[in-house]
Each structure stands twice: as structure tokens, then as C-alpha cells.
C-alpha positions in Angstrom: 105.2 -6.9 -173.3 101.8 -5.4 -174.3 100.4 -6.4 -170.6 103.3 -3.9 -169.3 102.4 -1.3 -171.9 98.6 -1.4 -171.1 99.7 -1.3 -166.7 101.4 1.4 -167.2 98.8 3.4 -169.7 96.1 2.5 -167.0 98.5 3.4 -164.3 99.3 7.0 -166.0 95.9 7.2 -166.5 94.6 6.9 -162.6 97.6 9.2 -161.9 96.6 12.4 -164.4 92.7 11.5 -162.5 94.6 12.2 -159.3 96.3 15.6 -160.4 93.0 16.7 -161.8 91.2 16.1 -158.8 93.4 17.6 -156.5 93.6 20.3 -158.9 90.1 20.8 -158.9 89.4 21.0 -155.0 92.9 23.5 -155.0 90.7 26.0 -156.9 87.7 25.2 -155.3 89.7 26.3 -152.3 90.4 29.6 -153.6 87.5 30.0 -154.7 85.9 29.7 -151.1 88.4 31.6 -149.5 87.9 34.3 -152.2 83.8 34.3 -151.5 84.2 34.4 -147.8 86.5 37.5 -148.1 83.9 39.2 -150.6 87.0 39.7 -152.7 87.6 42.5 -150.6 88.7 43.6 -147.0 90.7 40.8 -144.9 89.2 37.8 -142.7 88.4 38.6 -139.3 90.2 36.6 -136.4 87.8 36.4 -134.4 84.1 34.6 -135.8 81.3 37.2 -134.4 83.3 40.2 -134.2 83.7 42.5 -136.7 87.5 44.5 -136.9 87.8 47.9 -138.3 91.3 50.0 -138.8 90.7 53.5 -138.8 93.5 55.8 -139.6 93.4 59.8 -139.8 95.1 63.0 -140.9 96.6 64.0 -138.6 97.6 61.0 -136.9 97.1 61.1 -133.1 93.5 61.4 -133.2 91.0 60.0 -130.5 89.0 57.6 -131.7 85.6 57.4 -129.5 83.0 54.7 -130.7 79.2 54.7 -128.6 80.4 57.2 -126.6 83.6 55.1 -125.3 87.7 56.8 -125.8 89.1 53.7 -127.4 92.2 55.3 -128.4 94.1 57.2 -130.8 95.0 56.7 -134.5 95.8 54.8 -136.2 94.1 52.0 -134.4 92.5 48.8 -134.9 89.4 47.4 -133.0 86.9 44.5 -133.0 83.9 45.3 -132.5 80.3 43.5 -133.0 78.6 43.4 -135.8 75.9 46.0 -136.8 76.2 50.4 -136.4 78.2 52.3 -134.3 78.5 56.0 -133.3 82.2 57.1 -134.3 83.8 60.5 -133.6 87.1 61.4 -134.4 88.8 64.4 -132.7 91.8 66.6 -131.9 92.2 70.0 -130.6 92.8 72.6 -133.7 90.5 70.0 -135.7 86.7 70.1 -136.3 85.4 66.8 -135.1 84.2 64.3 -137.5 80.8 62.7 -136.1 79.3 59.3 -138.3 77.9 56.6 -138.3 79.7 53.1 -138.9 77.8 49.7 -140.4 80.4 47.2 -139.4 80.0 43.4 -141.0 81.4 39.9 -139.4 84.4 39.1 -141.5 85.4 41.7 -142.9 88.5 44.4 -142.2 87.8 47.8 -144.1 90.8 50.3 -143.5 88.5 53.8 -142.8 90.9 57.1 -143.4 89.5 60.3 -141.9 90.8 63.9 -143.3 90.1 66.2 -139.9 89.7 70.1 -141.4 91.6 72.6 -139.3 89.4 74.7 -136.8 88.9 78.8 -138.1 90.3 81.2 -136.3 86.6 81.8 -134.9 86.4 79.2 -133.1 
């Protein structure tokens, strides 16, 4: 009867190793995932290619990055790594004009407020 009692101690015993283990590498997982993301912005789908939403008031903007019409707002791009010329525009609007620093892995949401154009203009 005690050989029973001591199987199933040692038995209970490998098993609560087990759950801590796993248990472990669970929040090691996280913890990964969590560093990779910078605990901020959103994971990239594409390795090499950084993606960037840009949104604007008003809505319906272009969207023109090195020179190139990629669109209007809102709208998402991937783009590579490193700076890029942005402009944002729309008749009755001054034009925003920047510089963007875009990073592999990372998603920032970028909201631009376009002032309306004076009547002198």
C-alpha cells in the first residue's frame, strides 16, 4: 500500500513539473511576442517591409509618398524601411509636407488634421 502511495506522489510530482514548464515557456511566449511588437504598434505581415496607416481630417485626402499618388485616406501601405517624403492634400486644404521614419515591424496609425485654405489663397 505504501509503494502505491509513493507512485502516485512521484507521479503528481512529474505531472505539477510538467504544468510548470509548459507554463513557463507560455509566458516566455508572450513575452517574445510582446518584445518583437515593442509593446506598441502591430506586427508587420510582411518581414522587410514596414506598413503604415495614415488617416486624415477630412477624409478623402491624397496621400503622395517620394513623389508617387498612392491614394487617398484613410489608407494603408508597406513600404521599406528607413524615411520617406509624405504629403497630404486636398483642394480647400493647405497641404501637409513631412518627413516619415518608418521601422520593419511595426504599424503606427499616423492621423493628419489638414487646416482650411484663407480666403487669400
Amino acid at each position: 500500500m505504501k509503494k502505491n502511495t509513493k507512485e502516485n506522489n512521484s507521479k503528481k510530482e512529474n505531472n505539477s513539473k510538467k504544468y510548470l514548464l509548459i507554463g513557463a515557456l507560455v509566458v516566455l511566449a508572450l513575452l517574445a511576442i510582446l518584445y518583437s511588437t515593442q509593446f506598441t504598434g502591430k506586427v508587420s505581415r510582411n518581414p522587410g517591409v514596414a506598413s503604415i496607416e495614415i488617416q486624415s481630417e477630412p477624409t478623402n485626402s491624397n496621400v503622395i509618398i517620394d513623389g508617387d499618388l498612392k491614394g487617398n485616406t484613410p489608407k494603408v501601405l508597406s513600404l521599406s524601411p528607413g524615411e520617406h517624403d509624405i504629403m497630404i492634400s486636398r483642394p480647400g486644404y493647405e497641404t501637409y509636407v513631412g518627413k516619415l521614419s518608418l521601422v520593419v515591424g511595426r504599424n503606427e496609425p499616423l492621423l493628419f488634421y489638414l487646416a482650411l485654405q484663407s480666403a487669400e489663397e
